[in-house]
N, CA, C and O of each residue as an XYZ file, in Angstrom:
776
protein
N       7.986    -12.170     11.618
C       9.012    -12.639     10.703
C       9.335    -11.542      9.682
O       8.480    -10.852      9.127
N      10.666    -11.452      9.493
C      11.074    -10.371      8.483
C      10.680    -10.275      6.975
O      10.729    -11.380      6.435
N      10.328     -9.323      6.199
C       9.809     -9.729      4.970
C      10.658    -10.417      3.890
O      11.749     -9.862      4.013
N      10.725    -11.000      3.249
C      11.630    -11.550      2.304
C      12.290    -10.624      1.008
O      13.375    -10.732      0.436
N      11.190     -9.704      0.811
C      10.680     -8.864     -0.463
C      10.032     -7.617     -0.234
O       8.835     -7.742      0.023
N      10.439     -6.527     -0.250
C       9.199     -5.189      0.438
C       9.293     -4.371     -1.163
O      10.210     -4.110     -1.941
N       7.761     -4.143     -1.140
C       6.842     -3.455     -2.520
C       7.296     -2.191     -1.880
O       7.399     -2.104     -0.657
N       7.671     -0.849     -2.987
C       7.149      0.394     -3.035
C       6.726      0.777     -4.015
O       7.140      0.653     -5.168
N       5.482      1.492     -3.426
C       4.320      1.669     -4.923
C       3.338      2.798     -3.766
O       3.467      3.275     -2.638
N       2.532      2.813     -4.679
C       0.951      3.391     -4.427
C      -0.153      2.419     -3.454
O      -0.300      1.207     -3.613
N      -0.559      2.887     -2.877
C      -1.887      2.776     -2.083
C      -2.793      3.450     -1.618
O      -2.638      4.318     -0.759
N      -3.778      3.149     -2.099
C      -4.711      4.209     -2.091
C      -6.259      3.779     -2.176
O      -6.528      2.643     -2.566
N      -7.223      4.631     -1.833
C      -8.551      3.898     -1.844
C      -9.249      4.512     -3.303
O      -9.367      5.727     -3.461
N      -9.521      3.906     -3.938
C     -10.262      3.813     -5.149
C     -11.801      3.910     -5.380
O     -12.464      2.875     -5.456
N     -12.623      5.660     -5.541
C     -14.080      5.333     -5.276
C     -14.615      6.112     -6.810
O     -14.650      7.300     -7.128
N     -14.946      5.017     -7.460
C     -15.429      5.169     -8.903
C     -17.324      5.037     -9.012
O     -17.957      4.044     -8.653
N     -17.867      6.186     -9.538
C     -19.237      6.282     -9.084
C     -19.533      6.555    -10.508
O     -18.814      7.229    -11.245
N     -20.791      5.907    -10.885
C     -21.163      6.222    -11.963
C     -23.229      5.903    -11.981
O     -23.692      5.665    -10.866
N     -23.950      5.916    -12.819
C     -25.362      5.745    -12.411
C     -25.573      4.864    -12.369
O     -26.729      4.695    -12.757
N     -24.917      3.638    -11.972
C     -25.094      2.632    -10.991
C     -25.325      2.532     -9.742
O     -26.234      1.952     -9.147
N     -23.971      3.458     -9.166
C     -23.713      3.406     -8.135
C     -22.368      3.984     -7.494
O     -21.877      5.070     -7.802
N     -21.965      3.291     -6.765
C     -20.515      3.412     -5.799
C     -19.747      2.169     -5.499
O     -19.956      1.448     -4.524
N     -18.770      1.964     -6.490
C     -17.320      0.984     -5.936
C     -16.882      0.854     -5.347
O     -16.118      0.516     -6.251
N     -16.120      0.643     -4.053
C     -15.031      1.347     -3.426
C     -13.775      0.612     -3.149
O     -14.194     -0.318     -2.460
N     -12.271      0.423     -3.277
C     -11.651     -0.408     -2.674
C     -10.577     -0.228     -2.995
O     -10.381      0.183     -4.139
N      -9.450     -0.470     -2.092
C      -8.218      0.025     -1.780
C      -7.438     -0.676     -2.680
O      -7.477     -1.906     -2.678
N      -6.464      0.170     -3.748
C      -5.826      0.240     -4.819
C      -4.937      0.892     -5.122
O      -4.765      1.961     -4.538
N      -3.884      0.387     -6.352
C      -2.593      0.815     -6.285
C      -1.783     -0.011     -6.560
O      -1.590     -0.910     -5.741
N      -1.097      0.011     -7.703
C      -0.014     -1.202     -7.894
C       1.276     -1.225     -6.795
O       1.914     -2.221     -7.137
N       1.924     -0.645     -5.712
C       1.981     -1.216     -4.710
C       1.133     -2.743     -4.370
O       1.439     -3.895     -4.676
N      -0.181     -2.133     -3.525
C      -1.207     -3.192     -3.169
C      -1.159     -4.501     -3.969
O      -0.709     -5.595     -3.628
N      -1.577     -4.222     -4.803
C      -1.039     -5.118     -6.559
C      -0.143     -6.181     -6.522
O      -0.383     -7.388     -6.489
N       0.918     -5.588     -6.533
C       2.277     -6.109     -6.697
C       2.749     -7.199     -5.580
O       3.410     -8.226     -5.730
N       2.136     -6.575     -4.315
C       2.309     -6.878     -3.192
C       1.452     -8.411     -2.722
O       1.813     -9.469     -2.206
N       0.241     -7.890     -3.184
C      -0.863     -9.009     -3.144
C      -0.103    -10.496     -4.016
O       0.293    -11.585     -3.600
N      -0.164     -9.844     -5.423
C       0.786    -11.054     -6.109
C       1.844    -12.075     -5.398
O       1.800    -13.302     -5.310
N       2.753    -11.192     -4.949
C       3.829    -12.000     -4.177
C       3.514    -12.819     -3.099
O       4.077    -13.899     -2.916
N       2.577    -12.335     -2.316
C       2.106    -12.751     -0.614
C       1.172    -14.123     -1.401
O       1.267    -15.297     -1.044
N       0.351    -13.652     -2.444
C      -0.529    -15.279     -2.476
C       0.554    -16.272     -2.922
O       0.462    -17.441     -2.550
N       1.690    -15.829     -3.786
C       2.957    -16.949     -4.134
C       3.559    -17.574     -2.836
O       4.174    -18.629     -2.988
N       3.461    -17.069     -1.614
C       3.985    -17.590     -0.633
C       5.151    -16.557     -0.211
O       5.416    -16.660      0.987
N       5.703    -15.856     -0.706
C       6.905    -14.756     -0.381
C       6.634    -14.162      0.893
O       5.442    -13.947      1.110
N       7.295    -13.903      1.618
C       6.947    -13.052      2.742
C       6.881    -11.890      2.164
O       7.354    -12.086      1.045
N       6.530    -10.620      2.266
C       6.118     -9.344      1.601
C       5.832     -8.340      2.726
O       5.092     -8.399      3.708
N       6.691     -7.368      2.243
C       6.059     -6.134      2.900
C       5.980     -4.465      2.346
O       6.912     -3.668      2.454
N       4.976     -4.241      1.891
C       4.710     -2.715      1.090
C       4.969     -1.129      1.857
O       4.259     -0.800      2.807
N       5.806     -0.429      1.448
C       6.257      0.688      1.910
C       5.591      1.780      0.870
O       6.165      2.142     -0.158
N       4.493      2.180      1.225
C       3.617      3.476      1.163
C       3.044      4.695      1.867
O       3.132      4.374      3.052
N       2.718      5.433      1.837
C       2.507      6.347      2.199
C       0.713      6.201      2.610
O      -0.228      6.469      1.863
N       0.668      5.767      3.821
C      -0.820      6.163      4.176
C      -0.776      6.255      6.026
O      -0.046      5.902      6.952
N      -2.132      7.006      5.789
C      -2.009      7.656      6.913
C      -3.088      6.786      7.991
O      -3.554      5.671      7.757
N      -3.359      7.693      9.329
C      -4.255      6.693     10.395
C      -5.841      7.682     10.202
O      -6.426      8.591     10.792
N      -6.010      6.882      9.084
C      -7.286      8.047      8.932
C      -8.387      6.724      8.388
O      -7.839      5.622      8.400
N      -9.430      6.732      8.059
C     -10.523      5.537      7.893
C     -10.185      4.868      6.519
O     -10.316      3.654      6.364
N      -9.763      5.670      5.564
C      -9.030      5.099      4.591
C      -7.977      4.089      4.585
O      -7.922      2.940      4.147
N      -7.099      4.904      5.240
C      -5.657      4.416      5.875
C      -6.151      2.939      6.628
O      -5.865      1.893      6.046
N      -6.664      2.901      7.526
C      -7.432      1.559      8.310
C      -7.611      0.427      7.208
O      -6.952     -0.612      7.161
N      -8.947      0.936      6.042
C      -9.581     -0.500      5.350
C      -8.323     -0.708      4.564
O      -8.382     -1.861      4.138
N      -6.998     -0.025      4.096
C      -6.205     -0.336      3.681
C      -4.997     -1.244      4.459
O      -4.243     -2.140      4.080
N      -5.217     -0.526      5.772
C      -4.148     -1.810      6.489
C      -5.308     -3.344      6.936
O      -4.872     -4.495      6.923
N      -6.783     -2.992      7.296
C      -7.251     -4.555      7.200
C      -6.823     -5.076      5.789
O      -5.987     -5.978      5.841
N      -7.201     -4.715      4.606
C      -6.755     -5.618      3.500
C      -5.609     -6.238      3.428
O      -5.424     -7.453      3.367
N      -4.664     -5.200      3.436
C      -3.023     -5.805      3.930
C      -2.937     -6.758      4.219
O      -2.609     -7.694      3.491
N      -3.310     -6.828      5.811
C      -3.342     -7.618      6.709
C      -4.027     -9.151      6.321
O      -3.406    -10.147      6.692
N      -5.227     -9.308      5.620
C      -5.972    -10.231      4.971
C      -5.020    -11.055      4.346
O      -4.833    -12.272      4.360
N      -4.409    -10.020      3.743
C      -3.028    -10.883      2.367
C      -2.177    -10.972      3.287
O      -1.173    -11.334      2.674
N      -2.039    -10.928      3.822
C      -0.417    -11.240      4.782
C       0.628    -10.373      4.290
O       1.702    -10.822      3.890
N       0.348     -9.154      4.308
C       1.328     -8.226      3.916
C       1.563     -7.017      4.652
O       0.885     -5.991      4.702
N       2.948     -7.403      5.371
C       3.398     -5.875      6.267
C       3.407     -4.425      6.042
O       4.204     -3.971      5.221
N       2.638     -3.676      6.656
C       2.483     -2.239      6.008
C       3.994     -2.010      6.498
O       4.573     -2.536      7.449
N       4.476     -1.043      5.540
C       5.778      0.274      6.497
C       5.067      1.084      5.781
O       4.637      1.155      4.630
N       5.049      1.693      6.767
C       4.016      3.167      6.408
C       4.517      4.106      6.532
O       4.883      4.165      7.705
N       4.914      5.347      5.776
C       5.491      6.588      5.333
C       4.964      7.749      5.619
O       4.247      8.036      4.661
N       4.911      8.763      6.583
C       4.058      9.652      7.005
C       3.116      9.811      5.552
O       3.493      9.574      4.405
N       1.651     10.333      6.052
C       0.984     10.442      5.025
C       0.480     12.216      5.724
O      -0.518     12.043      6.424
N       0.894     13.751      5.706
C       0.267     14.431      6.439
C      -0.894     15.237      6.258
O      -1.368     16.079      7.021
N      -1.457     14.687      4.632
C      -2.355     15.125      4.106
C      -3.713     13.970      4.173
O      -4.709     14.520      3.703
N      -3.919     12.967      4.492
C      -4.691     11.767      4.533
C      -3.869     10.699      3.870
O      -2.651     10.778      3.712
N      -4.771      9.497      3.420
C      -4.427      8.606      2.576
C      -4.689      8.806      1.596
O      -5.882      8.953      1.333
N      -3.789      8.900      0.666
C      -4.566      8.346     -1.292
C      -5.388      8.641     -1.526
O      -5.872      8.505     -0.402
N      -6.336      9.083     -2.205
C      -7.943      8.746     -2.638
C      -8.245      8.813     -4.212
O      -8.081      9.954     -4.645
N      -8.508      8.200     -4.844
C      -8.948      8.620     -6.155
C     -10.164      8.427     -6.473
O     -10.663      7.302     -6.512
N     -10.869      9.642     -6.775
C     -12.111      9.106     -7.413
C     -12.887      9.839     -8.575
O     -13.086     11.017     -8.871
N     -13.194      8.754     -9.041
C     -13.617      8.286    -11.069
C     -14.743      8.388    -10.873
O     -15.306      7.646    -10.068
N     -15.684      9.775    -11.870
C     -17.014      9.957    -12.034
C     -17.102      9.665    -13.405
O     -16.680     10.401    -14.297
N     -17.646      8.602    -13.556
C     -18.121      7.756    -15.254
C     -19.391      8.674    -15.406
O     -20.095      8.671    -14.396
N     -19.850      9.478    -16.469
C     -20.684      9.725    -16.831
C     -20.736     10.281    -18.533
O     -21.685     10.123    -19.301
N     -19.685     10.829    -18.777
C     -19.334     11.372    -19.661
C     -18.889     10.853    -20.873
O     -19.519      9.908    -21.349
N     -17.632     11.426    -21.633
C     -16.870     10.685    -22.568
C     -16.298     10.305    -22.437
O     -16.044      9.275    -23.061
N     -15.219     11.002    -21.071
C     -14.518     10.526    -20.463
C     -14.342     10.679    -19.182
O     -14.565     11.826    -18.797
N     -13.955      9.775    -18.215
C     -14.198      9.736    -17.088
C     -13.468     10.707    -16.128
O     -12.257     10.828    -16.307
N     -14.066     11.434    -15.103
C     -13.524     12.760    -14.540
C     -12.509     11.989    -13.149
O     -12.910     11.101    -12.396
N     -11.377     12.536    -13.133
C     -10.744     12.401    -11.927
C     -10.342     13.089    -11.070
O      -9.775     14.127    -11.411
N     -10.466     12.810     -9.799
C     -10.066     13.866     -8.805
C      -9.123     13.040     -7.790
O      -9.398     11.875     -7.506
N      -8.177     13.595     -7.341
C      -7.286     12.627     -6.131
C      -7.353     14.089     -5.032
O      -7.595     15.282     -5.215
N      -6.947     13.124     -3.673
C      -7.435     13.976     -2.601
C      -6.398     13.090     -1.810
O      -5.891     12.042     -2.209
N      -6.178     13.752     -0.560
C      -4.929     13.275      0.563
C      -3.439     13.880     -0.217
O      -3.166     14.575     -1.196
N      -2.762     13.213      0.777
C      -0.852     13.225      0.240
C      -0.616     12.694     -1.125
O      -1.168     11.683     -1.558
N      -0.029     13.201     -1.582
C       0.950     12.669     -2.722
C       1.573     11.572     -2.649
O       0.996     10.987     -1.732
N       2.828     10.549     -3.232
C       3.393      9.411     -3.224
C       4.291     10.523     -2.498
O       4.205     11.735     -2.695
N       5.308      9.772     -1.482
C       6.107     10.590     -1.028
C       7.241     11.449     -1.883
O       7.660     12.603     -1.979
N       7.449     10.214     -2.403
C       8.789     10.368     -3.456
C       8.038     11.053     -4.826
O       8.516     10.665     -5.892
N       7.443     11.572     -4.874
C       6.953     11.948     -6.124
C       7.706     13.302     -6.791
O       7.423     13.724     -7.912
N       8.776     13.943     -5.851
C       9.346     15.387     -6.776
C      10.714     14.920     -5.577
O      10.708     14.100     -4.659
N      11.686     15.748     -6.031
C      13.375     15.793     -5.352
C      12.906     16.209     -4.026
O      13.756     15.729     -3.277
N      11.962     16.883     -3.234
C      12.157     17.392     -2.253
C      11.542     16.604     -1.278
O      11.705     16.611     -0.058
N      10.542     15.670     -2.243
C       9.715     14.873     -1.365
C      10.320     13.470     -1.163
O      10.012     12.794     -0.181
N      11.293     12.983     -2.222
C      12.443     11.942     -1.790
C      13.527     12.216     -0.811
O      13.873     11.395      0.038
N      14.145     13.605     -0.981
C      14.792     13.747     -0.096
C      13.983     14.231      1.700
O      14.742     14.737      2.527
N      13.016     14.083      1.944
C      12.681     13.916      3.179
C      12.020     12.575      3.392
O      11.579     12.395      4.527
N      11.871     11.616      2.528
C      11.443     10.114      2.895
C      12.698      9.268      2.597
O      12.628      8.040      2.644
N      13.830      9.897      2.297
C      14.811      9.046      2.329
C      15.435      8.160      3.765
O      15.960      7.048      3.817
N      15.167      9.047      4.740
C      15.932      8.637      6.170
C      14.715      7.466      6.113
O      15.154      6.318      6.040
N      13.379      7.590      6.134
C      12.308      6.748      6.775
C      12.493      5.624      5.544
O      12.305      4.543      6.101
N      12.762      5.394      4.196
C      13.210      4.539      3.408
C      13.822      3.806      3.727
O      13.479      2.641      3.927
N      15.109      4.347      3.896
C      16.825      3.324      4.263
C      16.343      2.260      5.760
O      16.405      1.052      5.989
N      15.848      3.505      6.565
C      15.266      2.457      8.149
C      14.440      1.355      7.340
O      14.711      0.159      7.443
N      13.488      1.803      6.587
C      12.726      0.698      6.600
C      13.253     -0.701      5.288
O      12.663     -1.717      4.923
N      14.010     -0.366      5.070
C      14.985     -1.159      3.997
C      16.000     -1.897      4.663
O      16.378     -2.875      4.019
N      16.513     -1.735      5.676
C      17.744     -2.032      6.085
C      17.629     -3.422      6.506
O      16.820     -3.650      7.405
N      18.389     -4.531      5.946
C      18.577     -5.672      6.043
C      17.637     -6.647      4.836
O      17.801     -7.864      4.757
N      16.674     -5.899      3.964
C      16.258     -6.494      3.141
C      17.140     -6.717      1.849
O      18.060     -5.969      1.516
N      16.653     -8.078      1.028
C      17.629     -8.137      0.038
C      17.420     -7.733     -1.344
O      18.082     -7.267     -2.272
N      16.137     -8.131     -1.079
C      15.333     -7.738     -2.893
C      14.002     -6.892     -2.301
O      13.068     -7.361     -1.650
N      14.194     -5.589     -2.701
C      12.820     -4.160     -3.023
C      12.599     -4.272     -4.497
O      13.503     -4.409     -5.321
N      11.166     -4.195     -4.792
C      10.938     -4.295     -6.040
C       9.918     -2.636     -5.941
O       9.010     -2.410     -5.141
N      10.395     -1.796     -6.905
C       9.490     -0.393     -6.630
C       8.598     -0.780     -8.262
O       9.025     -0.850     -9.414
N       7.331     -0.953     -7.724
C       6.462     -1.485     -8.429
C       5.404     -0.553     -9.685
O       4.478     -0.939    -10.398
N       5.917      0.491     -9.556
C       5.459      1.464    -10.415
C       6.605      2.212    -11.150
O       7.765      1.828    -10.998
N       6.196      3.660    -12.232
C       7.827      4.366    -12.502
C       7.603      5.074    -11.754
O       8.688      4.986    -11.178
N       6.811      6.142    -10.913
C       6.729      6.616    -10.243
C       7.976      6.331     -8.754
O       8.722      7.180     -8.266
N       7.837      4.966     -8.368
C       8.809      4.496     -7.354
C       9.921      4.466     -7.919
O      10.706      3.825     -7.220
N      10.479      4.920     -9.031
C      11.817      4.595     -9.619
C      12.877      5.526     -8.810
O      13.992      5.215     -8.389
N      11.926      7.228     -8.690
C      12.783      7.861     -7.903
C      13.251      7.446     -6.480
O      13.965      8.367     -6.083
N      13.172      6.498     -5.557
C      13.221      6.049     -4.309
C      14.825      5.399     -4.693
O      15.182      4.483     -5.434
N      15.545      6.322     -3.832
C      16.943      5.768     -3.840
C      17.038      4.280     -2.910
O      16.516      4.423     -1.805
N      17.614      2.872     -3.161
C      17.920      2.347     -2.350
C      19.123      2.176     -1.854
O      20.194      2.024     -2.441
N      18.854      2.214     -0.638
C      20.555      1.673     -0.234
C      21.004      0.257     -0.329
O      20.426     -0.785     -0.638
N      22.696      0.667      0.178
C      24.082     -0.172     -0.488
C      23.141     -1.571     -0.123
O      22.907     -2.426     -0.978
N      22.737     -1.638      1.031
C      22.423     -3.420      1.700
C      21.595     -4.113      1.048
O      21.450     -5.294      1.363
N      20.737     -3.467     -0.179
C      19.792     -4.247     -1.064
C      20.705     -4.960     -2.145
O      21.797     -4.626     -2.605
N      20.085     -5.793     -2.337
C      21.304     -6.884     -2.797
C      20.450     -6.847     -4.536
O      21.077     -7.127     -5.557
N      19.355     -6.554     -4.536
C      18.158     -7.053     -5.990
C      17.598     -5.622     -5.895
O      17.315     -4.954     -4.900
N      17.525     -5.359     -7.120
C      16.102     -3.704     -7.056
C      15.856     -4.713     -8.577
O      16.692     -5.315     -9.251
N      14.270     -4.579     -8.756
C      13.426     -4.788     -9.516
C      12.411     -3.486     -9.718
O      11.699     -2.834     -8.953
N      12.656     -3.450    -10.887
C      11.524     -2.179    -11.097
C      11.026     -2.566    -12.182
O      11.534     -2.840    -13.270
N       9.448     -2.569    -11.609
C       8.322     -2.845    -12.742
C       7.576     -1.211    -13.279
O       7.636     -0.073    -12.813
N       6.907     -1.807    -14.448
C       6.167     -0.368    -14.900
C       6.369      0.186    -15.922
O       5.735      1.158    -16.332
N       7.288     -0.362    -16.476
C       7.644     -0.208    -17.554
C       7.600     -0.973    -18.968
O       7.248     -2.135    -18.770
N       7.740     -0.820    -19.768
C       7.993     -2.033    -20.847
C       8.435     -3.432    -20.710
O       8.508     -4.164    -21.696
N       8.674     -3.751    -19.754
C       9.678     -4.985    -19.179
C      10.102     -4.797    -17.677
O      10.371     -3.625    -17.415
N      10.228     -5.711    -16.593
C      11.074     -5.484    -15.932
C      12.848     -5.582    -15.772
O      13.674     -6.350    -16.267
N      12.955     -4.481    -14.887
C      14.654     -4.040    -15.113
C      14.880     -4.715    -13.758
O      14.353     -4.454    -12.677
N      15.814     -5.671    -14.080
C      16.620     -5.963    -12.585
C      18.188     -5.414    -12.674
O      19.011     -5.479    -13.587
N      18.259     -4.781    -11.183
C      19.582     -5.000    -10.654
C      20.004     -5.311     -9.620
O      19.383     -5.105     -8.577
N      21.152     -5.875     -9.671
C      21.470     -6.398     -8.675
C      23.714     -6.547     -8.931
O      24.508     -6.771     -9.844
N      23.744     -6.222     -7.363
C      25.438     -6.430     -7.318
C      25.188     -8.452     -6.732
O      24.402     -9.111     -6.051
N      26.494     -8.674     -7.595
C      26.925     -9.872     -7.095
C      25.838    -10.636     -6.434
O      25.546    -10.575     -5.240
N      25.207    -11.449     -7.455
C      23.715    -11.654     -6.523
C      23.902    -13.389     -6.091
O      24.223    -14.362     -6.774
N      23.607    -13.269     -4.919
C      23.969    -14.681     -4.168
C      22.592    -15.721     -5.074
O      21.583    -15.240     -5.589
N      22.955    -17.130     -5.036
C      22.012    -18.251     -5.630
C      20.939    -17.718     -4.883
O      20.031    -17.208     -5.539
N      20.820    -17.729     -3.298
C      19.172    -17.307     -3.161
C      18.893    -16.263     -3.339
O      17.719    -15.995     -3.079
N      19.748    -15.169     -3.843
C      18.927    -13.749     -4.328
C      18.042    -14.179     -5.631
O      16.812    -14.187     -5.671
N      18.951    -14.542     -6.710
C      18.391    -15.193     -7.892
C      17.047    -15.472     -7.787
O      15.982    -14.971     -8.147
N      17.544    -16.694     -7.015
C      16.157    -17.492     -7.005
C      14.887    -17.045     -6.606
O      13.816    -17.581     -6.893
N      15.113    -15.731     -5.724
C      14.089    -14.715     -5.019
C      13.720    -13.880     -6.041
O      12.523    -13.713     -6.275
N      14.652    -13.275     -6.751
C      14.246    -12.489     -8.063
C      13.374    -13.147     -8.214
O      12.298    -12.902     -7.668
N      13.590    -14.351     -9.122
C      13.297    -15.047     -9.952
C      11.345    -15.476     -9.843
O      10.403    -15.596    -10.626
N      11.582    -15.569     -8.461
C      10.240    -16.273     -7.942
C       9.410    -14.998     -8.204
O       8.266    -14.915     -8.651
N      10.279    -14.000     -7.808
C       9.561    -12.505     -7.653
C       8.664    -12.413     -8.906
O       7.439    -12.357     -8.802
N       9.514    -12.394    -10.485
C       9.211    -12.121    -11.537
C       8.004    -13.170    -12.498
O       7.310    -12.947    -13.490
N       8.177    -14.183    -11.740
C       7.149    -15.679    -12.229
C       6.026    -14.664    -11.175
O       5.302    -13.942    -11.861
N       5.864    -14.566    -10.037
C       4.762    -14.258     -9.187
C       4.180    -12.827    -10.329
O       3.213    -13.322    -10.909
N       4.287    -11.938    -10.647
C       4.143    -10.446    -11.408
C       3.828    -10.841    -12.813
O       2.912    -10.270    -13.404
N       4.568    -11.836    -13.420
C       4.510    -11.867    -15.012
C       5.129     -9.829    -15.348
O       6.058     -9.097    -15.009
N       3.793     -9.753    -16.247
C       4.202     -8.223    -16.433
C       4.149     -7.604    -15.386
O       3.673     -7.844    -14.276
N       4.640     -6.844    -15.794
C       3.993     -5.446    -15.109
C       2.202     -5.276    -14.294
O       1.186     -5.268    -14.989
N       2.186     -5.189    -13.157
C       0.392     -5.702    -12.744
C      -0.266     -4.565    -13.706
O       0.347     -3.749    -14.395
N      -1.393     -4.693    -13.600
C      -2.720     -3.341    -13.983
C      -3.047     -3.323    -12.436
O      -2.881     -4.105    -11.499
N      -3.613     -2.008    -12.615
C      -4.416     -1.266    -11.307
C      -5.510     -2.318    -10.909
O      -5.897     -2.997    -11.860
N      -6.121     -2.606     -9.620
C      -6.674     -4.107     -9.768
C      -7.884     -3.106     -9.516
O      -8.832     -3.764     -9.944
N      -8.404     -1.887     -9.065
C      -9.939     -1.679     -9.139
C     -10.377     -0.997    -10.595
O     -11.547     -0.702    -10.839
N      -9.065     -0.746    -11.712
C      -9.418     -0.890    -13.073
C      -9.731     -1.985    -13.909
O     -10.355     -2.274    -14.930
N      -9.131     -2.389    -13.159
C      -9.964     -4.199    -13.942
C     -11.226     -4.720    -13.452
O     -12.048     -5.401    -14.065
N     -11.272     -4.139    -11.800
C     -12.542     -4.721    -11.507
C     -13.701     -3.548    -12.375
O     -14.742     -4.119    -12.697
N     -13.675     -2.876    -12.552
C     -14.576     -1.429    -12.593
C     -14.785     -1.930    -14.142
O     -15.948     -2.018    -14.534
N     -13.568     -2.310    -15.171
C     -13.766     -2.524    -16.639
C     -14.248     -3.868    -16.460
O     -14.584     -4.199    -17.598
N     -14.510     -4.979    -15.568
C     -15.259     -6.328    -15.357
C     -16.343     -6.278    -15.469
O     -16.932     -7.170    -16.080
N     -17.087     -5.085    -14.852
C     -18.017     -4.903    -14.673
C     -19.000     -3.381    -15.495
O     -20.175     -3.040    -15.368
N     -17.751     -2.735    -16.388
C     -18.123     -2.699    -17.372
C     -18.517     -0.982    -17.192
O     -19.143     -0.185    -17.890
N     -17.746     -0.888    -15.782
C     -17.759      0.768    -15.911
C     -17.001      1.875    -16.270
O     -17.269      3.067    -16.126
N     -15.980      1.320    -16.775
C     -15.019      2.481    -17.678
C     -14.345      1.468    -18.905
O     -13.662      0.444    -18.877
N     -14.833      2.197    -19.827
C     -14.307      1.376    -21.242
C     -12.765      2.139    -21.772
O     -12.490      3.330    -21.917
N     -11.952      0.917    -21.975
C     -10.734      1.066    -22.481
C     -10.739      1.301    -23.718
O      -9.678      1.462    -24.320
């Protein structure tokens, strides 16, 4: 079944180590955003950048768990990775794999063709970070929602009663803007202080 709603954002695996131990779990307000909508009942499907690598995998089982369609964006460096060494004052970061595709002009303009394909016939894309702001959509999206900011910004041409109402559901499902969900788990449990 076609998605109702497709996330672009971040995904990525999240491994935060500190003298406890080792965290690990696939993260990214994409994932986030995405998760939100799919437990509301929305059909959902997240357009990120990951690759077929072991990362890439526990990220499409999770997906999959939530009922959420990967479109997946060449990844030619791996998947995502971030990882947080708590020991210090402040916590050290290192990221490893591909970049967000869209992250500079040169890297939107070669994920644009694989964008529009994977957009085409949807009505409402919500690009769930500012980072996704650069992701041009095309004419056939009827809703762009962009979270990440101070508020969410909707637009939309001439928006039919069930676009609305799809927004609408969209923005009750999100409230704000999400947080990173393995920063909340990691500050739950009390390993990186805000």
């Amino acid at each position: 079944m076609e998605p109702q709603v497709v996330v672009i954002g971040a995904a990525r695996m999240d491994e935060i180590r500190d003298r406890r131990g080792l965290l690990e779990a696939p993260a990214g307000a994409g994932i986030d955003t995405a998760a939100l909508l799919a437990r509301r009942g929305i059909r959902t499907a997240l357009l990120a950048a990951v690759a077929d690598d072991a990362d890439g995998r526990r990220i499409r089982a999770t997906l999959a768990d939530l009922r959420v369609r990967l479109l997946a964006l060449d990844a030619p460096e791996g998947t995502l990775r971030r990882r947080v060494i708590v020991g210090g004052m402040e916590p050290v970061v290192h990221w490893d794999g591909s970049p967000m595709p869209w992250a500079d002009a040169a890297g939107e303009e070669r994920c644009a063709e694989a964008v529009a394909a994977a957009l085409e016939g949807v009505r409402v894309v919500v690009r769930a970070e500012p980072e996704a702001w650069r992701v041009r959509i095309p004419d056939g999206v009827h809703v762009t929602i962009d979270l990440g900011g101070d508020e969410p910004r909707i637009r939309g041409t001439a928006m039919a009663p069930e676009d609305r109402m799809l927004a609408d559901a969209v923005l009750g499902a999100v409230g704000e803007a999400p947080a990173d969900a393995t920063g909340r788990l990691a500050r739950s449990l009390g390993r990186i202080e805000t």
